[in-house]
Every structure is written in C-alpha cells, then in structure tokens.
N, C-alpha and C positions, 0 to 999 in steps of 0.2 A: 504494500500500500504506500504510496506515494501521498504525502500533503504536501502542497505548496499554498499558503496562506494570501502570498502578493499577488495571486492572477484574480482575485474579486474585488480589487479594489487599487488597482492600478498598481504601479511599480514599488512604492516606499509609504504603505499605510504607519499610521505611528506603533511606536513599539510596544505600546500596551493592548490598544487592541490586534495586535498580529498575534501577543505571547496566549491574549485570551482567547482568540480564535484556535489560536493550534491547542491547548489545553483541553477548549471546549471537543473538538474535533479528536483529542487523544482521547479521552474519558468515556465518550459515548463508541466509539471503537473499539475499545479495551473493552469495554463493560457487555459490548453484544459478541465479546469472543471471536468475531470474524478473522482477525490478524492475527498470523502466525507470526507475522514480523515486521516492522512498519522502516520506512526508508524518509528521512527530512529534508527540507531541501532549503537552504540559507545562501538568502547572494552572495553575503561576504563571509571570509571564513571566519570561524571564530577565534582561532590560535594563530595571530599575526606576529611577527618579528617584532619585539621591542625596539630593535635597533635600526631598523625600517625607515623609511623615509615619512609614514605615517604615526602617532603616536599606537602606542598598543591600546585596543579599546577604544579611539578615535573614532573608526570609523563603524563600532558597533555598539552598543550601549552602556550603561553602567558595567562594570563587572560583577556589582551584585544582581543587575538584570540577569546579563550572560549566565552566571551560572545559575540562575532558579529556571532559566531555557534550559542549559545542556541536564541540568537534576534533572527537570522533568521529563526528557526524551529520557534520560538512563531509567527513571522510576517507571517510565511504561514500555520497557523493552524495547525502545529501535536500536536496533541496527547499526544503520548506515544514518551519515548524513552527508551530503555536496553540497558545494559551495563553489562560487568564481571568485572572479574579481580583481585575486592575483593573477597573473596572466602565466601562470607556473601550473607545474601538475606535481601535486604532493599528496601522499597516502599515510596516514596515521596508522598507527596500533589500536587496537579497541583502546577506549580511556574515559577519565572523568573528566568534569568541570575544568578542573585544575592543569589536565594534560596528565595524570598518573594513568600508565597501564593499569591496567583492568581488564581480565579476561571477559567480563559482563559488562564491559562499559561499551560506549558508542564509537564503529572507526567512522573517520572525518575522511574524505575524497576534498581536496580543491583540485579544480578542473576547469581552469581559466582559459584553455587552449583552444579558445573559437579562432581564433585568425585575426585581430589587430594587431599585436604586437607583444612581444614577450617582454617579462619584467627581470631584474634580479633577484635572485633571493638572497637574502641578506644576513641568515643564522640559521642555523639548526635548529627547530624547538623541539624540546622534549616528545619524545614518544614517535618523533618522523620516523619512518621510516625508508621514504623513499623520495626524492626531489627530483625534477627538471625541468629545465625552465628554456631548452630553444627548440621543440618540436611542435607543430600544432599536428590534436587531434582530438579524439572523442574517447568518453568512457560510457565500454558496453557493459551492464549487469544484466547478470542471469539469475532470476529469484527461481530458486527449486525448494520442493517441499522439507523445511529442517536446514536451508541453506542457500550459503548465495555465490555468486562467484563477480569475480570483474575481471576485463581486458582491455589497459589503453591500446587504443586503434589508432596506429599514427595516419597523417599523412601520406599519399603515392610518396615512393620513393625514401623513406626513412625511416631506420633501424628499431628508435627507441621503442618499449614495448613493456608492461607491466601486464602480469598477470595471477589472478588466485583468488582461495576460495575461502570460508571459512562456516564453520557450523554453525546457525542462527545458539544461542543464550535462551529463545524463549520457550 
C-alpha cells in the first residue's frame, strides 16, 4: 500500500495536516487489517547531511515533528519509505527516528535520479548504506507476499545498479 498525502491537495499542504492525514489514513488501514505492509512516500528525505549546503531539518520540519512522523510509520509497521529531492540515490538500513539500525525499523530509499541534474553528497549518515550521486535512473519495487524487493534501473548505457530484498517485520 502506497500513501502519498501531497496528490489531494497540491504539492506542499502544511505539515500538520499532511502528518494528520497520513495518521488518519495509517489507523483506519491498520485497524481493517488489509496491509501486510505499507510503503511512504516523503519529497524530501528525512536524514539530510548536516554539513550540507542546507541546514539539517531546514528543509523539513521540526525534528520533534520529524520524529512523531518517522515513530509513527515505525508504530504501524511500514516498510519502506522514498523520498527525492537530493538528486543522489541513497538506500538506508531498516532504522528509527534517530537513524539507529533497527531490524523493525523503516528502510529510507532517496531516489532523486529523475534527470535534472545531480547533487553532491556531502557525508555519510549513519545507517547508509549505499550512495551515488552521477547516474540517473528509477527504483523498481517488487511487493510479494511476506516481502519486498528493489532494483535501481539505470539509464541506457550505464553500469550503476543496486539491488535486494528483504522480509517485510509485519
């Protein structure tokens, strides 16, 4: 299951009603049982470089907003969650709020690689596990039952390539 809160209300609705929309939209989901595993979907990522050209948390909300968002995707079992914005392609470890591994926590995709232009990246943060930032291309997920998988898809003509699966937590 896929939510994206921003396509009912334009591009950048405020931060409280998006965080109430996806809560309302987790709760009545969780509660009729239909989701084996839910996937989020966040323009910007939420674990940005401190040392960045942006401040950390600049360009997304409080950090005690942030994390009463990433609690609550962890307290109702997603997943996954994507994000752009960066124009890098970065893959997390499952994790919390914080960026601590967490075998039950949520892995992060940024997958900024539509075709404008690529950015730097500027630090390692905890729990990456995998960066690059000069290929454009897509990320394919494959939801199966008990499980999911991903495959960056570059570009004709170029190498880079991420791929793997992991057992859904819920």
């Amino acid at each position: 299951m896929l939510r994206n809160p921003f396509t009912t209300r334009g591009p950048y609705p405020s931060t409280s009603q998006t965080y109430a929309d996806v809560f309302e939209v987790m709760r009545y989901d969780r509660a009729s049982d239909v989701l084996p595993y839910a996937i989020a979907y966040r323009p910007k990522p939420p674990h940005l470089d401190p040392s960045g050209p942006e401040p950390y948390f600049a360009l997304l909300d409080s950090e005690a907003e942030f994390e009463a968002f990433w609690d609550a995707l962890y307290d109702f079992g997603t997943e996954v969650v994507l994000s752009g914005h960066d124009h890098i392609y970065e893959r997390f470890a499952p994790q919390t709020a914080d960026g601590l591994p967490d075998p039950e926590g949520v892995r992060q995709f940024v997958v900024g690689t539509g075709g404008k232009n690529h950015t730097e990246i500027w630090g390692v943060q905890p729990n990456s596990e995998l960066r690059h930032s000069s290929t454009y291309g897509l990320l394919e997920l494959v939801l199966e039952a008990g499980r999911y998988g991903w495959t960056f898809v570059p570009e004709a003509g170029q190498l880079f390539t991420d791929r793997g699966s992991q057992n859904c937590h819920g």
